[in-house]
C-alpha positions as CSV (number, residue, x, y, z in Angstrom):
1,X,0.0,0.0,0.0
2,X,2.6,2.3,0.3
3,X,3.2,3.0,-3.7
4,X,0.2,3.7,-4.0
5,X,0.6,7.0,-5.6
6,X,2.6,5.3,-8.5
7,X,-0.6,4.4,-9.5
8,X,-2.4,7.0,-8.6
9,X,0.1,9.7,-10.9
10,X,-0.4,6.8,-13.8
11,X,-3.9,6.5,-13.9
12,X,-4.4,10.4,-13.7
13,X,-2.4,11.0,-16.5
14,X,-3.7,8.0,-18.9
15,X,-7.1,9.0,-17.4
16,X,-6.5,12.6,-18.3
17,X,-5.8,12.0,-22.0
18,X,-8.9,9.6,-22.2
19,X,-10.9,12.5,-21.4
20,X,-8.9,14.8,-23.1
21,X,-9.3,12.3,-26.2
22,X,-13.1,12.2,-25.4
23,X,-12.3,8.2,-24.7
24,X,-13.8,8.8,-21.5
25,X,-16.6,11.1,-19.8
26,X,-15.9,13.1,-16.4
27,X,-17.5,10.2,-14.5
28,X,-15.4,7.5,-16.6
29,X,-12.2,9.2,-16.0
30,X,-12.9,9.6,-12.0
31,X,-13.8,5.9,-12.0
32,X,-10.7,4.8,-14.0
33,X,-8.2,7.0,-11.3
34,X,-10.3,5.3,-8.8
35,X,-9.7,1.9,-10.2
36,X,-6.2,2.6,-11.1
37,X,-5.1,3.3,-7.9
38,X,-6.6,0.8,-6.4
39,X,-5.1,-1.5,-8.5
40,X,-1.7,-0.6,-7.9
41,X,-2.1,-0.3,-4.2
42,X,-3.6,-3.9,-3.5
43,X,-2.0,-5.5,-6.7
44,X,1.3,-4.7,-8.8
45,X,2.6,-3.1,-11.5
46,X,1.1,-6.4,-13.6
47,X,-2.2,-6.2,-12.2
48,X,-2.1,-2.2,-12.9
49,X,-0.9,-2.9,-16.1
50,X,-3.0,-5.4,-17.5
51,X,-5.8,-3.3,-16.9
52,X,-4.3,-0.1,-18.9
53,X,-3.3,-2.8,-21.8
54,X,-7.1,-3.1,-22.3
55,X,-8.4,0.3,-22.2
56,X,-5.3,1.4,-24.6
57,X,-6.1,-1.5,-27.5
58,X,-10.1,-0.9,-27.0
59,X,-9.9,3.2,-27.1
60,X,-7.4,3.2,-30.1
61,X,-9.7,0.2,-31.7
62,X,-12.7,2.2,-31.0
63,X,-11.5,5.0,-33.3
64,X,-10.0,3.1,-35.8
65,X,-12.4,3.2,-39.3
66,X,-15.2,5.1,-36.8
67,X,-17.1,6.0,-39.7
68,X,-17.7,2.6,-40.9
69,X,-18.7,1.4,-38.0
70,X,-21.1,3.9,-37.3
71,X,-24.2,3.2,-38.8
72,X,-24.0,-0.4,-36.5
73,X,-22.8,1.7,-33.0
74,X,-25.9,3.7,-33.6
75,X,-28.0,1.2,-32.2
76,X,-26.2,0.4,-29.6
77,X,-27.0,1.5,-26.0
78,X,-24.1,3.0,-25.4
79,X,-21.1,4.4,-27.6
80,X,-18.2,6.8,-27.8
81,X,-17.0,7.8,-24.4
82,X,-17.0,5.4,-21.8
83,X,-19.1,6.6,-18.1
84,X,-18.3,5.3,-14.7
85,X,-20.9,2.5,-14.6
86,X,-19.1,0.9,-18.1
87,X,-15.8,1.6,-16.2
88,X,-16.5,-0.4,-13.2
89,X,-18.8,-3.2,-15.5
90,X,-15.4,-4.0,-17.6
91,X,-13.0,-3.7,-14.3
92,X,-14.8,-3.8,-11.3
93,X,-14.4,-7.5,-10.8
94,X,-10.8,-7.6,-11.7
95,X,-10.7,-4.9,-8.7
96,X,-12.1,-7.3,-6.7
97,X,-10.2,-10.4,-7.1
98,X,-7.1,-8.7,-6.6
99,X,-8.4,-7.3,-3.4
100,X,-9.3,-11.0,-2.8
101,X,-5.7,-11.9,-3.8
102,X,-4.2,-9.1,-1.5
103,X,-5.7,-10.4,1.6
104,X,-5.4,-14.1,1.0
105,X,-2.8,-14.5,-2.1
106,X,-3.8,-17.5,-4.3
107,X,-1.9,-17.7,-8.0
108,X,-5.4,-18.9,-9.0
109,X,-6.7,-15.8,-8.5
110,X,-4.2,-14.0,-10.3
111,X,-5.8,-16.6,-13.4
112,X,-9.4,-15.3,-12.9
113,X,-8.2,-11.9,-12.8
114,X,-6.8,-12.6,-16.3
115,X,-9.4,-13.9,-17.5
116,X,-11.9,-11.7,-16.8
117,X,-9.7,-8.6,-18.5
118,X,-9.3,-11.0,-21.3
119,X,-13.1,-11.3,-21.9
120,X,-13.5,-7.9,-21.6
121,X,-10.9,-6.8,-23.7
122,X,-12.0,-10.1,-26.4
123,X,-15.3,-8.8,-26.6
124,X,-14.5,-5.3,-27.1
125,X,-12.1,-6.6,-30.3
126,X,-14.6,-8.9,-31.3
127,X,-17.3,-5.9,-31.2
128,X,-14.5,-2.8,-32.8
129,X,-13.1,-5.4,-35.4
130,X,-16.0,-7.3,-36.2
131,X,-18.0,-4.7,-36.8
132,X,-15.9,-4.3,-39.9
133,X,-16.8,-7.9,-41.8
134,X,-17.9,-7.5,-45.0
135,X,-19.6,-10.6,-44.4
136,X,-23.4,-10.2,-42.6
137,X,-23.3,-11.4,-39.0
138,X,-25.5,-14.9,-37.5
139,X,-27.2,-14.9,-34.0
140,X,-25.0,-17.1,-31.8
141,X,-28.2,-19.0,-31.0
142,X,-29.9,-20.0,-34.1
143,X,-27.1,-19.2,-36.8
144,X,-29.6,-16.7,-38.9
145,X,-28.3,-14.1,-40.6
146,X,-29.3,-10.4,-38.5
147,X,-28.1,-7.3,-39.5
148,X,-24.8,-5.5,-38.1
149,X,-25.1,-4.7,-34.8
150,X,-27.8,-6.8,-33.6
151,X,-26.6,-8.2,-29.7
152,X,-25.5,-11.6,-30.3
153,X,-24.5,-11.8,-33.7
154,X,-21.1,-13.3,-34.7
155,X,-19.1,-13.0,-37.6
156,X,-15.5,-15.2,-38.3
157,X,-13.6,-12.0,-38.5
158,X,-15.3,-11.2,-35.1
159,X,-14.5,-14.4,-33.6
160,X,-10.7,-14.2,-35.1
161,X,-10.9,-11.1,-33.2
162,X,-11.8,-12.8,-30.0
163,X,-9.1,-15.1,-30.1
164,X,-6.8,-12.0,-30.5
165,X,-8.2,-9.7,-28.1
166,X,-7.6,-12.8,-25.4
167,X,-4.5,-13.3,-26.5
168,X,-3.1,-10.2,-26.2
169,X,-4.3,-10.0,-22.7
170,X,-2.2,-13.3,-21.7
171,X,0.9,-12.1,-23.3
172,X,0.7,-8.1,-21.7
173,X,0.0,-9.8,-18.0
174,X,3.4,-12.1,-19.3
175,X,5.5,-9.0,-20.3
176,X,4.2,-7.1,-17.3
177,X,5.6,-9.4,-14.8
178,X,8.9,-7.9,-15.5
179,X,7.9,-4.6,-14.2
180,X,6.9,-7.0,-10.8
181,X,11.1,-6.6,-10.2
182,X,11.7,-3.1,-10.4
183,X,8.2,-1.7,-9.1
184,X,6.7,-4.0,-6.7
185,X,3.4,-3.1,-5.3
186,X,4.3,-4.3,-2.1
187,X,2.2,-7.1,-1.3
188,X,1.8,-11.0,-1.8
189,X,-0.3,-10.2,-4.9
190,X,3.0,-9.5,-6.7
191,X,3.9,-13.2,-6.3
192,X,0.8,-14.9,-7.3
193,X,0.8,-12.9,-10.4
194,X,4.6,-14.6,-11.2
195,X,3.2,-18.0,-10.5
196,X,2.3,-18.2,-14.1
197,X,5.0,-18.9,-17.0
198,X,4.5,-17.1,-20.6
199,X,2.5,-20.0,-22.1
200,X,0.1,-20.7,-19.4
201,X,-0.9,-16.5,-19.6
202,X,-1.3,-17.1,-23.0
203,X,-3.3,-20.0,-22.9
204,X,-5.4,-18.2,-19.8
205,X,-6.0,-15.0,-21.7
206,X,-7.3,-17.7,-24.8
207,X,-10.1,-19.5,-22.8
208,X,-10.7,-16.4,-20.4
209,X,-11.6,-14.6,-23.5
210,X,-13.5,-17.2,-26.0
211,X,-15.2,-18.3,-23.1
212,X,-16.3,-14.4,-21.7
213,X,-16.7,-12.9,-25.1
214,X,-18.9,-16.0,-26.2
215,X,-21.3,-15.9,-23.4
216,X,-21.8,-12.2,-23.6
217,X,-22.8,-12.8,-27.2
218,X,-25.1,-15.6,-25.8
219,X,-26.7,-13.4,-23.1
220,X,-27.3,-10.4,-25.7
221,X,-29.3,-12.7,-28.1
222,X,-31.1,-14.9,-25.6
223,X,-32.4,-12.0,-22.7
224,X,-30.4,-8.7,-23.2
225,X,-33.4,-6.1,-23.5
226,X,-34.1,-4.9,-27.3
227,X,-35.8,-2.6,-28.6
228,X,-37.5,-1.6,-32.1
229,X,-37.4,1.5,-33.7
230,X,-40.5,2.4,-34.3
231,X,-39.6,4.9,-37.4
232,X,-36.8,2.8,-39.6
233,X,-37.9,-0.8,-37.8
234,X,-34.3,-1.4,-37.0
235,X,-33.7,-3.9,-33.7
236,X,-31.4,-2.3,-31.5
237,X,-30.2,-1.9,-28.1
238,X,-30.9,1.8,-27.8
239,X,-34.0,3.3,-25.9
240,X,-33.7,6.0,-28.9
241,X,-33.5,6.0,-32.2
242,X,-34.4,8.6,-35.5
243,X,-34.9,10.5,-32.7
244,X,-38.3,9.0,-31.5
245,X,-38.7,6.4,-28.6
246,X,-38.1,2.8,-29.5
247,X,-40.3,-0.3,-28.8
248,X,-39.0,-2.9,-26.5
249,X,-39.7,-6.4,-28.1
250,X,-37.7,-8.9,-26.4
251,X,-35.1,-9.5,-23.3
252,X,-35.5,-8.7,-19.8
253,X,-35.8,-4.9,-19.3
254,X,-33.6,-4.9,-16.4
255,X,-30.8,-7.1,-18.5
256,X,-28.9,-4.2,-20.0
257,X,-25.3,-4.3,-21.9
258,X,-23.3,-3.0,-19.3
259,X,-25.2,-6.1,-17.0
260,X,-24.7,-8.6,-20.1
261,X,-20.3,-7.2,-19.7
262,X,-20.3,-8.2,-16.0
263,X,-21.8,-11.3,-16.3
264,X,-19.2,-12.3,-19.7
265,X,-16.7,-11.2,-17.6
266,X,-17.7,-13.4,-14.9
267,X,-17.9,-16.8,-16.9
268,X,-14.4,-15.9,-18.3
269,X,-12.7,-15.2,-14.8
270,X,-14.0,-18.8,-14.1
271,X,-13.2,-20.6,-17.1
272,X,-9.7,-19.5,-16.4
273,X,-9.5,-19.9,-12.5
274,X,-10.8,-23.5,-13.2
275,X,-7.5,-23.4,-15.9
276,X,-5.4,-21.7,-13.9
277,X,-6.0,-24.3,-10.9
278,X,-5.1,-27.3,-13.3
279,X,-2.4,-25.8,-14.3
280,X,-0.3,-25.3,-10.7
């Protein structure tokens, strides 16, 4: 606990130029110092950094080709800069294992904690990459073809972008580990996250990933709330749309996307703690 203002200086200046970048509203960047910080103070440099690894790769993905991917982020319920309630939905239970992991230090939870950034940071690719397939996405459910956009629909550049955006999760929290040396956070936390070689990150960033990235898909086709709009007909996660009030058709109303994130990021911290646990 005593470094904690290294990650209390980091997070204000990456959290700073988010907001300065308009990745991230007032409330989004006070939530992401807040999480930052925390971070640091319970974790490590690794558990600090895996974190920032994420938000870098999906703000720089979500501007990439913006203007193709518009027409399907209109109908989604939320877009552009992030608030606090998205900011603690993708990190708020990483927060918590490692606070988990600071009072009673278990490598294994060091693997869920992987995991659950991977299957954020796996669906965000899968949602900023796939967004650009020429090809038309299929509900994860029934395989029929819906249109670009639509909560639960896949596509195989989407899913290559799954497997990526886990990926590059395992092999940050790998590379981060050397930081563990020269800017310890001063707990047990530290160790549990070097309990883990380079291939077993790797391989815990894959299934954390697949496994939370798939299931969010799942949820979002079989009970996120939708709506239709009631002016183009479009089915969309919005409230809102061509500036009228849209129609809910389907899901449970209280079942909304940043929900759907927590609960994907849940089955991926478990599908790797249940891999991580093997593998000790």
């Amino acid at each position: 606990m005593g470094l904690w203002w290294i990650g209390l200086a980091g997070s204000l200046c990456l959290a700073g130029a988010a907001y300065w970048r308009r990745s991230l509203s007032g409330s989004g960047a006070l939530a992401a110092v807040v999480l930052g910080t925390a971070l640091y103070a319970l974790g490590s440099a690794s558990w600090f950094g895996t974190l920032i690894a994420f938000f870098l790769s999906s703000s720089l993905l979500s501007k990439w080709k913006q203007r193709r991917k518009a027409a399907a982020e209109s109908g989604y319920e939320k877009s552009g800069r992030r608030d606090a309630v998205q900011v603690w939905a993708n990190g708020g239970l990483g927060l918590a294992l490692c606070a988990a992991c600071a009072v009673r230090p278990e490598p294994a939870l060091y693997a869920a904690f992987v995991g659950v950034m991977a299957a954020v940071n796996a669906d965000t690719w899968a949602t900023e990459i796939g967004g650009l397939s020429r090809s038309e996405p299929r509900s994860i459910l029934t395989g029929r073809r819906v249109a670009a956009g639509t909560s639960g629909g896949v596509t195989p550049l989407g899913l290559a972008a799954t497997a990526a955006g886990g990926l590059f999760i395992g092999a940050a929290a790998w590379l981060l580990q050397r930081l563990d040396a020269v800017a310890p956070g001063g707990l047990d936390s530290a160790a549990a996250a070097g309990a883990y070689g380079g291939a077993e990150l790797l391989a815990l960033g894959l299934v954390g990933g697949a496994v939370g990235s798939l299931a969010d898909s799942a949820l979002g086709a079989a009970w996120q709330r939708m709506y239709r709009c009631r002016v183009c007909g479009r089915e969309l996660e919005a409230r809102r749309h061509c500036g009228e009030a849209a129609e809910h058709i389907r899901g449970w109303r209280a079942l909304g996307n940043d929900a759907v994130n927590v609960l994907g990021s849940m089955a991926g911290g478990a599908a790797a703690l249940l891999v991580g646990v093997l593998l000790l």
